[in-house]
C-alpha positions in Angstrom: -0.5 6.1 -18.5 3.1 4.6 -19.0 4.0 1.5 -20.1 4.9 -1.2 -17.3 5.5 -4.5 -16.4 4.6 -6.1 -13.4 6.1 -9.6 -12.1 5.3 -12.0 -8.4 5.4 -15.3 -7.2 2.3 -16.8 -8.9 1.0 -18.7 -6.1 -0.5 -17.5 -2.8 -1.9 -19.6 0.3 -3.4 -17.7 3.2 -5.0 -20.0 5.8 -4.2 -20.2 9.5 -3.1 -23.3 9.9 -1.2 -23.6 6.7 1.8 -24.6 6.6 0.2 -27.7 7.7 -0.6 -27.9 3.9 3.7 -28.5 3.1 3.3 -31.8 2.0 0.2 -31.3 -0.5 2.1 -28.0 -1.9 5.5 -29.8 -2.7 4.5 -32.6 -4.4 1.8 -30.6 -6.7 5.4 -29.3 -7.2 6.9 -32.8 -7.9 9.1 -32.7 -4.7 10.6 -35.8 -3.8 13.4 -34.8 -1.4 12.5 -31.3 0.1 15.7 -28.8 1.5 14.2 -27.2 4.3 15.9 -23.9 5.4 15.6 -22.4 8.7 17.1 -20.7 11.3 17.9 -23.2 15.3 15.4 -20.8 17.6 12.6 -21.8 15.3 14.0 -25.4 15.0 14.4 -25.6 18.9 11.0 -24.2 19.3 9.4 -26.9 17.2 7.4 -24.6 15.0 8.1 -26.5 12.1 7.0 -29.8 13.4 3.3 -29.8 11.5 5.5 -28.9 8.5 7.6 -31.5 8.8 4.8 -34.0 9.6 2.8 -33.3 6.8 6.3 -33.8 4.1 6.8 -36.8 6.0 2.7 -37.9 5.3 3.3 -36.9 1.9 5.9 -39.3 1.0 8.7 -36.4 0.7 12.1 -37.0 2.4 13.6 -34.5 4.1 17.6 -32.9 4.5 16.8 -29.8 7.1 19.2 -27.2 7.7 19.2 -25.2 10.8 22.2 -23.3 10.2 21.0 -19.6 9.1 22.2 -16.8 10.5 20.3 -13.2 10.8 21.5 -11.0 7.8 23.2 -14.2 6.5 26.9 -14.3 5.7 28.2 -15.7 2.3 29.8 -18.5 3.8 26.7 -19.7 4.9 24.5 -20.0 1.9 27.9 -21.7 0.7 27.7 -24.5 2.9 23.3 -24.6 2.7 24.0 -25.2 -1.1 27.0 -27.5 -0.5 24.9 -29.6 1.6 21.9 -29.3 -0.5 24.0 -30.8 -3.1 25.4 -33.8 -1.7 22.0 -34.4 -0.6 20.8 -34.7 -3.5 17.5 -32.6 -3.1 14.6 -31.8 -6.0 13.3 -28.7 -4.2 13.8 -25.9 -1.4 11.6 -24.6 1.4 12.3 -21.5 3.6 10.8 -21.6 6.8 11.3 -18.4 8.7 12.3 -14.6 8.3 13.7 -12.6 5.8 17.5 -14.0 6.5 16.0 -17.9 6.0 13.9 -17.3 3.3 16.9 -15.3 1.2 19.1 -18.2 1.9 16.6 -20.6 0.2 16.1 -18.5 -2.6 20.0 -19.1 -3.2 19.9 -22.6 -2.3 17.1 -23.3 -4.7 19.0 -21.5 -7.4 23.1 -22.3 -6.6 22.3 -25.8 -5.9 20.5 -26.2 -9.7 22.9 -23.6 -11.8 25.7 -23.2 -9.7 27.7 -19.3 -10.0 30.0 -17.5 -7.5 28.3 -15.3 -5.4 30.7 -12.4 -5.8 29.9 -12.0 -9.8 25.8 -12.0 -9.3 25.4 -9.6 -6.7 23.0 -7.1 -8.7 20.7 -7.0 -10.8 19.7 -10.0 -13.3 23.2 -11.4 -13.5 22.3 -14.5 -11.7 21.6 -17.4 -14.4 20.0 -20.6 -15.1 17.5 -22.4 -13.6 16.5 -23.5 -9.7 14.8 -25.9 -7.8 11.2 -25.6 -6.9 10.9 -23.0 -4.1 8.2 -22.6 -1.6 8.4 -19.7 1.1 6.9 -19.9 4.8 7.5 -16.7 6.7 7.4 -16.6 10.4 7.5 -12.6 10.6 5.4 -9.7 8.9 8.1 -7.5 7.8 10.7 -8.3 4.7 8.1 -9.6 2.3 10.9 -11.9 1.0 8.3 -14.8 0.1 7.2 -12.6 -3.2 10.2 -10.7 -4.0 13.1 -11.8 -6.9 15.4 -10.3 -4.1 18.0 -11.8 -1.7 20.3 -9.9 0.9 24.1 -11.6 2.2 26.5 -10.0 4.2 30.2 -10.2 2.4 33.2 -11.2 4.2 34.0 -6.9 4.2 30.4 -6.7 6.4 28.6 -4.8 3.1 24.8 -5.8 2.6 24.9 -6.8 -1.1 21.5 -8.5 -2.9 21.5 -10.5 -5.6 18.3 -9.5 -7.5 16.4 -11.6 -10.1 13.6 -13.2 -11.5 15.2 -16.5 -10.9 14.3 -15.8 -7.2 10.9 -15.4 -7.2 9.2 -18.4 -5.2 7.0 -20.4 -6.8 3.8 -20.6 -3.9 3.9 -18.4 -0.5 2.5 -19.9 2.6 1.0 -17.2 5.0 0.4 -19.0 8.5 -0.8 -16.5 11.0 -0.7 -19.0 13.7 3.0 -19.1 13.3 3.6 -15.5 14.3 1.7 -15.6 17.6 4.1 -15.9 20.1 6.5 -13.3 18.4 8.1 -10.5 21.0 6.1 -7.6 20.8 9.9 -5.9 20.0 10.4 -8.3 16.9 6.8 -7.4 16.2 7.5 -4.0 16.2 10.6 -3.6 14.0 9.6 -6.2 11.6 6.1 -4.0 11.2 7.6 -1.2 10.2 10.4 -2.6 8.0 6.6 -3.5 5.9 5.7 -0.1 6.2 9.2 1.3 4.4 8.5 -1.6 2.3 4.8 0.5 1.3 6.3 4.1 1.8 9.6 3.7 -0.5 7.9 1.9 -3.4 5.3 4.7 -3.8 7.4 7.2 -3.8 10.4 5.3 -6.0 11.7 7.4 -9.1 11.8 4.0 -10.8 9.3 1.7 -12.1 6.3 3.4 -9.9 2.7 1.9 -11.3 -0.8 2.0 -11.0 -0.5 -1.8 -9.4 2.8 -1.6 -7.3 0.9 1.5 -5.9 -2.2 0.3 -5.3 -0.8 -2.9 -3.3 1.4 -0.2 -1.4 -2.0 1.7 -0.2 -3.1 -1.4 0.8 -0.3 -2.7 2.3 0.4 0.6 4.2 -3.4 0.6 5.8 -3.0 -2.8 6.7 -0.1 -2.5 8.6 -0.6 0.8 10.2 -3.7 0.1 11.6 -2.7 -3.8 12.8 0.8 -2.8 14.2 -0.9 -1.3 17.8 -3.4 -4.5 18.0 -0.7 -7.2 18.0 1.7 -5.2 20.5 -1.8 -5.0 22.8 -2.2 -8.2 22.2 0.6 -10.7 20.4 -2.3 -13.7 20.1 -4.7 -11.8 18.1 -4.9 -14.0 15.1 -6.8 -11.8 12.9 -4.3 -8.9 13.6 -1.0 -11.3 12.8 -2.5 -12.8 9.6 -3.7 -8.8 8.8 0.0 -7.7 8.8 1.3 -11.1 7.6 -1.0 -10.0 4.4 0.1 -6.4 4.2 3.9 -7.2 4.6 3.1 -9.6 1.4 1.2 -6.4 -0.3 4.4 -4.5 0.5 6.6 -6.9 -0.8 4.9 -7.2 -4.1 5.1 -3.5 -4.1 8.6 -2.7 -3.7 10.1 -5.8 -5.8 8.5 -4.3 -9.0 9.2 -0.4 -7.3 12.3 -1.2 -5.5 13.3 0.9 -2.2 15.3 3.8 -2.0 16.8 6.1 0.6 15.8 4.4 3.8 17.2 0.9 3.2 20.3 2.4 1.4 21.3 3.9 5.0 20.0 1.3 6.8 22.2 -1.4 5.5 25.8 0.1 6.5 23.9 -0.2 10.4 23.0 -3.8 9.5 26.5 -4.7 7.7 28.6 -3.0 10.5 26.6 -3.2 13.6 24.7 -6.4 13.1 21.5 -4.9 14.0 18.4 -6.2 12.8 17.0 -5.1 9.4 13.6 -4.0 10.6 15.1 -1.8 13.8 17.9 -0.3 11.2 14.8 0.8 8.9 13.2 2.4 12.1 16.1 3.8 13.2 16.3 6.3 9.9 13.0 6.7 8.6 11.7 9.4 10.4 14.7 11.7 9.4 14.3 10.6 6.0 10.8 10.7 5.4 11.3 14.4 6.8 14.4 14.9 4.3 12.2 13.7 1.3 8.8 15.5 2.2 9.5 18.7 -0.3 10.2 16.5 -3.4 7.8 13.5 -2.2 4.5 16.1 -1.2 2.0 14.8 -2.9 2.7 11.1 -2.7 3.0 11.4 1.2 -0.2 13.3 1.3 -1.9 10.7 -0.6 -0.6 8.1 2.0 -1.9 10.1 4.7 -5.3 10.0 3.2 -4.9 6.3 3.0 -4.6 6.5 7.0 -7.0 9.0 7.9 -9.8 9.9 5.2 -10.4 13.2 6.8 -6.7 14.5 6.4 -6.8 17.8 5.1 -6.6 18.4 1.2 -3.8 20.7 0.8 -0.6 18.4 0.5 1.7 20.8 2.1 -0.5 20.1 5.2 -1.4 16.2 4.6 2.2 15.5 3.8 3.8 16.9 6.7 0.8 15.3 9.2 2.3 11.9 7.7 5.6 12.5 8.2 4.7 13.9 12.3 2.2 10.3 12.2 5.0 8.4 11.0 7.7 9.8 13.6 5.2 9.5 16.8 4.9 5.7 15.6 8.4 4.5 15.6 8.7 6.9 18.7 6.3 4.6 20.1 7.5 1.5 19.4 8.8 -1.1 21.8 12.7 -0.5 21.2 15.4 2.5 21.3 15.3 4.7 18.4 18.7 6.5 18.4 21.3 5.3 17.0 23.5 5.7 20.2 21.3 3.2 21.7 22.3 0.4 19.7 26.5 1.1 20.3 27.0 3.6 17.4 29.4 7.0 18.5 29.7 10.1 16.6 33.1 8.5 15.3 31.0 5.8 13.1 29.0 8.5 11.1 31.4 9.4 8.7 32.1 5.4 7.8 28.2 5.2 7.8 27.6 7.8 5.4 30.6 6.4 2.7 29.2 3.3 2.8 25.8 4.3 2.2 27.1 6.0 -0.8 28.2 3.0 -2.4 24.5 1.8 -2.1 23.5 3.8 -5.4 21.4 0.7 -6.6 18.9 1.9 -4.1 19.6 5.8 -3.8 19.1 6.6 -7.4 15.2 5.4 -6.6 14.7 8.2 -3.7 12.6 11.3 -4.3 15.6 13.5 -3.7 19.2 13.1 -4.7 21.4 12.1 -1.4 24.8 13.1 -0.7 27.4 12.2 1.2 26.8 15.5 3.1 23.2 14.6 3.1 24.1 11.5 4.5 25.7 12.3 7.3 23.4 14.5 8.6 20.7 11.9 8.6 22.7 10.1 10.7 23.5 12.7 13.0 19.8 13.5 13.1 18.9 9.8 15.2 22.5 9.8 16.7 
């Protein structure tokens, strides 16, 4: 076996109910004045009011921002860290999707060691230290609450992530009660965003293990199996808190195997269109999974076996049932999947395809080597 190394957020808490547990977890943290980030639907909705209560209880004061936007823009982490500053805070929570959560990360580490953004988009070029960090997701899908990795849209509409250890939380909360009353279409697209997640980082050219797989396997199961109960039913807590655990399992995964492929086209759709994350991941992984299958065989018949123990044992034949399982499921999901659906035209696919060229920090990780040819044609594929 190779050499590795292996990194995640050293804390976990999975309890319904949890996030009720803020005020304990921040000041085992030493918290004093907490920066809670989160988006205004969840702050409207009052889903952070047991959170909030229990800082309160615990003697922590509280500066909440409510400002974050989905795939957020530069200019508004700037103004989260700004206000962080004058606020004089000791520590940062994120309190909702992937776009919240990435914002904290920043906050806990701009308003600490502060850098331009521009010169630590990649990876391990942001410095210094940060500020406590606890994570609370409200969707199973990015995994952001374990991974070093945070995604901003720049003023030219490119996804850009700022990758480093720096950003790894210290304690994740997993609250399944907070993901009950999801839509089953948010439900769906942020399910299989954790699936890519599982998919990508066991079959990544880079930095593939014995544990980012076996958390992939798991995560993968998890998911696949949990996905069709919570679209049934949205208030099945066992089902939310399974794939609230296997998005984390993913996200462990693919921040030690990082993603490939899939997400590298999927963020022109999110930079350009301003489509969700998890529906631009949908939207491509069927014709990419399909694209990959030759060079990838024997890693997608192994997931398949994951799925159904009685897949057959020849990988030509396991590995294409998992890419046919894998396109029926998105097929089924509760959203269009073609790309014309969501306002893209022929015309965009050549823009689509450049710009996914210039995302070579993930492509160099796919099975098979992508062109700008290749590209286009995936795109064409879901048009």
């Amino acid at each position: 076996m190779a050499g590795f190394r292996f990194a995640t957020c050293p804390r976990l808490v999975c309890e319904q109910g949890g996030s009720a547990q803020l005020g304990s977890l921040a000041s085992e943290l030493g918290l004093r004045h907490a920066f809670v980030v989160t988006d205004r639907f969840l702050h409207d909705q009052g889903l952070l009011g047991p959170a909030l209560t229990s800082l309160e209880q615990a003697g922590i004061r509280v500066t909440l921002y409510h400002d974050v936007q989905a795939d957020p823009p530069e200019g508004v982490v700037q103004d989260a860290v700004a206000r962080a500053t004058s606020a004089g805070i000791d520590g940062v929570i994120g309190f909702g999707g992937g776009s919240s959560l990435d914002t904290a990360k920043l906050v806990a580490l701009l308003a600490r060691s502060p850098q331009d953004i521009a010169s630590i988009y990649g990876v391990d070029l942001a410095r210094g230290p940060r500020w406590p960090l606890i994570q609370v997701p409200t969707t199973a899908g990015t995994g952001s609450e374990v991974t070093p990795i945070a995604i901003l849209t720049t003023p030219s509409d490119e996804k850009k992530g700022v990758v480093s250890n720096a950003l790894y939380p210290d304690i994740a909360v997993l609250d399944s009660t907070l993901t009950l009353g999801l839509p089953a279409a948010i439900t769906a697209m942020t399910g299989i965003d954790a699936m890519v997640h599982a998919i990508e980082a066991y079959t990544s050219r880079h930095r593939k293990n014995p544990v980012s797989d076996a958390l992939a396997r798991q995560a993968l199961a998890s998911l696949y199996h949990n996905l069709p109960r919570v679209l049934a039913d949205g208030r099945d807590a066992a089902a939310r808190e399974a794939m609230l655990l296997g998005s984390l399992l993913a996200g462990m995964a693919f921040a030690n195997a990082p993603v490939a492929a899939v997400h590298a086209l999927a963020y022109p759709l999110g930079g350009l269109f301003h489509l969700p994350h998890g529906l631009t991941n949908a939207l491509v992984l069927a014709p990419v999974l399909a694209f990959n299958r030759e060079a990838a065989c024997a890693a997608y018949a192994e997931l398949e076996r994951c799925l159904d123990p009685d897949a057959s044992r020849d990988d030509q034949i396991a590995s294409q049932a998992f890419v046919a399982r894998m396109t029926a499921l998105v097929a089924a999901m509760p959203f269009g999947r073609h790309l014309s659906d969501h306002g893209v035209t022929e015309a965009d696919l050549p823009r689509l395809a450049r710009d996914a060229m210039a995302v070579q920090r993930l492509l160099v990780n796919n099975p098979r080597e992508v062109t700008e040819a290749d590209a286009l044609a995936l795109y064409r594929a879901v048009l």
